[in-house]
C-alpha positions in Angstrom: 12.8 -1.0 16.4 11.4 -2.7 13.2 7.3 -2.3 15.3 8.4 1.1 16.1 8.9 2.7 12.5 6.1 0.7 11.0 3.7 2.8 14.0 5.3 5.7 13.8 6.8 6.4 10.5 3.3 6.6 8.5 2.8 10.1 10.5 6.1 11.5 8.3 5.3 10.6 5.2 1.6 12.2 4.4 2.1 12.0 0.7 3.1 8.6 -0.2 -1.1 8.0 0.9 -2.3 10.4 -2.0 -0.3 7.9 -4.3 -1.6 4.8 -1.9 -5.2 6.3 -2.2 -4.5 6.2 -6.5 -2.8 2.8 -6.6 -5.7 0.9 -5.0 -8.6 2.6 -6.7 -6.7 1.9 -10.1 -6.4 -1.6 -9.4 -10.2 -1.9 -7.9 -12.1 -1.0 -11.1 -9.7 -0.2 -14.1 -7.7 -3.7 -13.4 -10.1 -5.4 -11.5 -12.8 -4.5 -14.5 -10.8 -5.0 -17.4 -11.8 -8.3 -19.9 -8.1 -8.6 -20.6 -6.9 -10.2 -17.2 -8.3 -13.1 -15.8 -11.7 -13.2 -14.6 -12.3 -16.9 -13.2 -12.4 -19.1 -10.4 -8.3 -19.5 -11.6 -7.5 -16.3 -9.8 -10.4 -16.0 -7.4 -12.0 -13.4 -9.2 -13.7 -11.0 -7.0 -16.1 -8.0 -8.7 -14.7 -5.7 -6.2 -17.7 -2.8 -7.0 -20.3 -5.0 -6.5 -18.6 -6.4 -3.4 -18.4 -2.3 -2.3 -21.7 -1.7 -3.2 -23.3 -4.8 -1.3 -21.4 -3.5 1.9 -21.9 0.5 1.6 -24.7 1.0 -0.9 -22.4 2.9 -3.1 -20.3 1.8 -5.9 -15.9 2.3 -5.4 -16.4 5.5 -7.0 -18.7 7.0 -5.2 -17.7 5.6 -2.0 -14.2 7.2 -2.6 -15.8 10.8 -3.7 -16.9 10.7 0.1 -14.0 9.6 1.6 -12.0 12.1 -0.1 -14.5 15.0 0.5 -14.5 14.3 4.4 -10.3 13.9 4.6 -10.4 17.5 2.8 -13.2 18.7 4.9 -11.4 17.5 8.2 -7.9 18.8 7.2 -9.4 22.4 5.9 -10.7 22.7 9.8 -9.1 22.7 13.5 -12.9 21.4 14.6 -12.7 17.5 15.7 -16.5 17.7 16.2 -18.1 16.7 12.4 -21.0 17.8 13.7 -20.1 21.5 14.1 -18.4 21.1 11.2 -21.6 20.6 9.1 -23.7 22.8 10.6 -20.8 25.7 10.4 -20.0 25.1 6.5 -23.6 25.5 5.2 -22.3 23.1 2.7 -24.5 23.0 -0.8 -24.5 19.5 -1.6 -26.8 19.9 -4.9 -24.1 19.2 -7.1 -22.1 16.8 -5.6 -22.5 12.8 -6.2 -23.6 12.3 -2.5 -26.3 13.8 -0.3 -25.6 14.9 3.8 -28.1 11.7 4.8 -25.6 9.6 2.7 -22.7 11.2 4.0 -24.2 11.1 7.6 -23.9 7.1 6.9 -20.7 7.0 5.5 -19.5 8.9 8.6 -21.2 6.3 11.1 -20.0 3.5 9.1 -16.0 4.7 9.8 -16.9 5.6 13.4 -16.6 3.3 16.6 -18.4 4.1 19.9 -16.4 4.3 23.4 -17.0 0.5 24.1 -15.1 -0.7 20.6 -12.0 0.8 22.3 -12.5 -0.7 26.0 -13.3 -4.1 24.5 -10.4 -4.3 22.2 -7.5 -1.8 24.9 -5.6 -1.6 22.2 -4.4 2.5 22.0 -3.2 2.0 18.4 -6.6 1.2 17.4 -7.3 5.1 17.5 -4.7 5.5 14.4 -7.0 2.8 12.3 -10.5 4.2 13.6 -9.9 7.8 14.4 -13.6 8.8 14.4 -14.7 8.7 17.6 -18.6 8.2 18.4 -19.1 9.9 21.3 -22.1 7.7 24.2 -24.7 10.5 25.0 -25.0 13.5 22.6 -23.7 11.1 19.4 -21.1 13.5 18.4 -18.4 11.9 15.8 -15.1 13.4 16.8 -11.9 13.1 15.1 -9.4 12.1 17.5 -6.4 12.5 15.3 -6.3 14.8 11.7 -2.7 12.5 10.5 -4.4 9.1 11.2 -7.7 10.6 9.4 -5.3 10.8 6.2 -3.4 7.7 6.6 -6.3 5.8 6.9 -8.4 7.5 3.9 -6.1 5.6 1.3 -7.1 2.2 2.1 -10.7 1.7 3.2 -11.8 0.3 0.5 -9.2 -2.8 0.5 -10.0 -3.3 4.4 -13.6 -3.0 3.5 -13.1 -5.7 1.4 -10.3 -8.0 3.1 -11.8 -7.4 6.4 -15.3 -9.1 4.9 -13.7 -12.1 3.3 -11.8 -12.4 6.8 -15.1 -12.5 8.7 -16.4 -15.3 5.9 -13.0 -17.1 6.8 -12.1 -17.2 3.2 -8.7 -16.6 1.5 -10.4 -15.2 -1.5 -9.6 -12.0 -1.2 -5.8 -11.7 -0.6 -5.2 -14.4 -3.5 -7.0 -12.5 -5.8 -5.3 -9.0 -4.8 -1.7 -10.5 -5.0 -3.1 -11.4 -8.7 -4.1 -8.1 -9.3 -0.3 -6.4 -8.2 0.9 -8.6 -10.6 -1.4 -7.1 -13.5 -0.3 -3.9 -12.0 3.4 -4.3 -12.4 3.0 -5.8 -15.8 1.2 -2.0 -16.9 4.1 -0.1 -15.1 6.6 -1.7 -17.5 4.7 -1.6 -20.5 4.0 1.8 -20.3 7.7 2.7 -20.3 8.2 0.5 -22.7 10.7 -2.5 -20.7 10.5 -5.5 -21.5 9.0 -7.4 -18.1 9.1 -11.4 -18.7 7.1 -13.9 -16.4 9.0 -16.7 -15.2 7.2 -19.8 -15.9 6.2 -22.4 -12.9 7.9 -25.2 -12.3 7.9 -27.9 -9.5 10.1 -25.6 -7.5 8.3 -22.3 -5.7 10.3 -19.4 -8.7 10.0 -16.0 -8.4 7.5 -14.1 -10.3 9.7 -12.1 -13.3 12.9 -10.9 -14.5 13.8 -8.0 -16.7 17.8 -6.7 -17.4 19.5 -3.8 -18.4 22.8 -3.3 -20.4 24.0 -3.9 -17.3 22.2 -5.8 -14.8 19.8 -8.7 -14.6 17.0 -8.5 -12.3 14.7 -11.0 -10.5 11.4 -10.1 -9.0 9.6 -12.0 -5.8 6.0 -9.7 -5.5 4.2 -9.8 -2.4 1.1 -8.6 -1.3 0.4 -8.8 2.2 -0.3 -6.5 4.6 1.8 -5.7 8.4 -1.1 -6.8 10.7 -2.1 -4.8 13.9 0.2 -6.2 16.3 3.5 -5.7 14.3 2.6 -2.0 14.3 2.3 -1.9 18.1 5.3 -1.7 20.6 3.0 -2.0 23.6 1.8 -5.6 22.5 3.1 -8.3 23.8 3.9 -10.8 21.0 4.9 -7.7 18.9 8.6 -9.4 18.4 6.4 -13.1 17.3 4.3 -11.3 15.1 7.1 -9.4 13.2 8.4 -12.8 12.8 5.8 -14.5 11.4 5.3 -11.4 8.8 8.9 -11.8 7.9 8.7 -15.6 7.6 6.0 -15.9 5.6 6.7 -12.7 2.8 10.4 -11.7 2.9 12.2 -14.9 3.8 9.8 -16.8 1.3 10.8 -14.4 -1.2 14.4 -14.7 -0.6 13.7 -18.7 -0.9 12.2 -18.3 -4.1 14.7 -15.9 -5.6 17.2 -18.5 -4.7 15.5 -21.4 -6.5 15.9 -19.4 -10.1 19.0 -20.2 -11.4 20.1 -18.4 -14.9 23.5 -17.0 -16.0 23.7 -13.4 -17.3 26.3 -13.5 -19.7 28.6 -9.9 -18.3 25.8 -9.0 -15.8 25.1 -8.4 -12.4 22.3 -10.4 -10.9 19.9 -8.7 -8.3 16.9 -10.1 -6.6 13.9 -7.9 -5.8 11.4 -8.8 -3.0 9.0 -6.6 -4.2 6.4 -5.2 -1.6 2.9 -3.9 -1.7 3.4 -2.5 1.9 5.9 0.2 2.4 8.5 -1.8 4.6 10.4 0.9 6.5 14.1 0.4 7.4 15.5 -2.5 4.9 18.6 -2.7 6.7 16.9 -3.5 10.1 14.7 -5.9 8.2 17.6 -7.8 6.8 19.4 -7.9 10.4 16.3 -9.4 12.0 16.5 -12.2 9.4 20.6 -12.8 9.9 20.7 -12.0 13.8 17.3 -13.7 15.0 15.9 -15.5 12.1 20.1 -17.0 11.3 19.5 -16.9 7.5 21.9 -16.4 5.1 21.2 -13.7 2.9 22.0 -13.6 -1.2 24.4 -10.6 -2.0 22.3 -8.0 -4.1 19.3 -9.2 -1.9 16.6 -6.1 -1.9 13.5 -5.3 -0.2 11.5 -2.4 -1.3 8.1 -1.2 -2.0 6.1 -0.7 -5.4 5.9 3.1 -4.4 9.5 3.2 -4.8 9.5 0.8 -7.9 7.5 3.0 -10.1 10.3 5.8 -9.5 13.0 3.4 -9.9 11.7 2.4 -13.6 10.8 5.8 -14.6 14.4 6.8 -14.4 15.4 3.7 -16.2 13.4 4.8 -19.0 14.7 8.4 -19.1 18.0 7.7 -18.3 20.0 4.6 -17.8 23.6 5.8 -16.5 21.7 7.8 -13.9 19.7 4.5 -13.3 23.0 2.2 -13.5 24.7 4.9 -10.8 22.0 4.2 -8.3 22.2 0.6 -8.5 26.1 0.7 -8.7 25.5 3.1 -5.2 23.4 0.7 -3.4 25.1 -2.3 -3.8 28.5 -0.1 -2.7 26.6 0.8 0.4 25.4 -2.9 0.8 29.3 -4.4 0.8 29.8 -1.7 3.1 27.5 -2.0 5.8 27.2 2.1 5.2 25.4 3.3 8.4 23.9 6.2 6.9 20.8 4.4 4.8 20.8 1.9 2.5 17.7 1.3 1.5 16.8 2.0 -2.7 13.8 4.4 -1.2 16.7 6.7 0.0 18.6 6.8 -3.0 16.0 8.0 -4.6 15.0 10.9 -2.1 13.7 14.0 -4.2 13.2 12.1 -7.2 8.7 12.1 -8.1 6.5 9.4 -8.6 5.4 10.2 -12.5 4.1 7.0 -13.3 1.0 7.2 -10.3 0.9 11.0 -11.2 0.2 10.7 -15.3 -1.6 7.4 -15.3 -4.1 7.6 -12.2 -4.3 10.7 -10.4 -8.0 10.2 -9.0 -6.5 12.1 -5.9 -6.3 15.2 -8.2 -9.1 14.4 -10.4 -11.7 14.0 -7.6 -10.4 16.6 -5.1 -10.6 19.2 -8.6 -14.2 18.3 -9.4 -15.5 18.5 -5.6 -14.2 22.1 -5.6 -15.7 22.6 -9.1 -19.2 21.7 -8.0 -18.6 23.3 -4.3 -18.3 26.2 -6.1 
């Protein structure tokens, strides 16, 4: 069930990749540029722009103007063949930041010819590369418009992760977990809550804790990504692999919660294993670990995403009884067992992301200035 939503479940939820698509270009140049965080051998420090331009030829920014131009191009049209496309659009490209030849590139570097797919016989590999180069006339086709979209959001960190894989390095996924911390950090200050860090020790801690009048909450980030396999139900160590993710992020989390020990004076203490991944279904998560994995969960144990994190804070800045009811709700529905959805991404259906919308809406401010100049 667990491999089932995390294939599936992208294909409902379009829009949480327009704030995906914002997140990562945020963190790859304003973070990842900025003198104030740390930019040593300490972190694994990786200039992700000239890493992007060293691959592609462009820089992150430019590289993203195309990417977004083709996802609007391809979901303004019924047309799978890009091809036809082109040549039926009479597209003006003298004001825009990219010519056709490099845009002819960018499209062969995102498309994989027929003997990619025998080799690998994995179907699921159609929803990561969904253009399709086709063996005698060279046509790119798009197999699929949703996993276009999905898979517009994130190129740039597989670009990257996918290259320091190949080198067999670790770089890479150190130095992003770095960067969701520096991430977090500017979600609090700019509401203005206090967000301490919890300093190392000889124990594996948790990375911060911040309270309200109310409640005193512990954080666990993590950065990693579901592989592949633990997105596919027809392969064969799917169950292993789901596992092994589990193990390794949310049960290490859970451990390192654990080992912080403090004593709220008249507060309730919750413990956050905060995800960069959107981990679908927390209750199904949380039985895997008790049924399969026989651990023995904390009370006030939570998984969620940071997609759901930045709503959660917003309202505890606006309003903090509204805030205090949805953490008094969840934990309710916790003790309960309630069958009908527990998860904090639930309780807060209908409620916007501000936070991604005010502070880094390149989404918007891209798609606004392609149609400028396309007119």
């Amino acid at each position: 069930m667990q491999v089932l939503t995390n294939e599936q479940f992208d294909f409902q939820i379009i829009h949480s990749f327009i704030n995906k698509f914002n997140r990562i270009h945020y963190i790859m140049t304003e973070i990842n540029q900025n003198k104030k965080y740390d930019q040593g051998k300490k972190v694994n420090y990786i200039n992700f722009d000239e890493t992007i331009k060293k691959l592609t030829g462009h820089d992150i920014t430019a590289y993203n103007y195309m990417n977004l131009f083709l996802t609007l191009l391809i979901a303004g049209t019924k047309n799978p063949n890009l091809s036809d496309v082109f040549s039926k659009q009479l597209i003006n490209f003298t004001n825009l930041p990219f010519n056709e030849k490099e845009l002819d590139k960018f499209i062969d570097l995102n498309s994989k010819d027929y003997q990619f797919y025998r080799d690998n016989n994995e179907w699921l590999l159609l929803k990561y590369n969904s253009i399709v180069k086709t063996q005698k006339t060279n046509k790119k086709i798009v197999c699929n418009i949703y996993a276009f979209i999905i898979n517009f959001s994130d190129k740039i960190y597989w670009l990257i992760r996918n290259h320091y894989a190949e080198l067999k390095k670790r770089d890479f996924t150190s130095y992003f977990g770095y960067c969701f911390e520096c991430y977090l950090k500017e979600i609090f200050e700019f509401y203005k809550i206090n967000l301490r860090r919890i300093p190392e020790s000889n124990k594996e801690q948790p990375d911060w804790t911040f309270e309200t009048s109310k409640y005193f909450f512990i954080i666990e980030q993590k950065s990693s990504l579901f592989c592949l396999s633990d997105r596919d139900t027809m392969n064969k160590s799917k169950k292993e692999s789901i596992h092994k993710y589990i193990h390794n992020n949310i049960e290490k989390a859970h451990s390192q919660l654990n080992n912080y020990v403090c004593n709220p004076e008249n507060k309730e203490i919750i413990k956050i294993c905060l995800m960069f991944e959107k981990v679908y279904m927390e209750e199904n998560v949380k039985e895997i670990m008790k049924r399969n994995m026989k651990i023995k969960l904390s009370d006030n144990f939570w998984i969620t995403d940071i997609d759901t994190m930045e709503i959660f804070i917003s309202i505890l800045a606006k309003d903090e009884k509204k805030f205090n009811k949805i953490v008094d709700d969840k934990i309710k529905k916790d003790k309960e067992n309630y069958k009908g959805g527990r998860r904090l991404s639930l309780l807060l259906e209908g409620e916007k992301n501000s936070y991604i919308r005010n502070k880094a809406d390149y989404f918007k401010r891209f798609s606004d200035d392609i149609i400028k100049k396309l007119k």
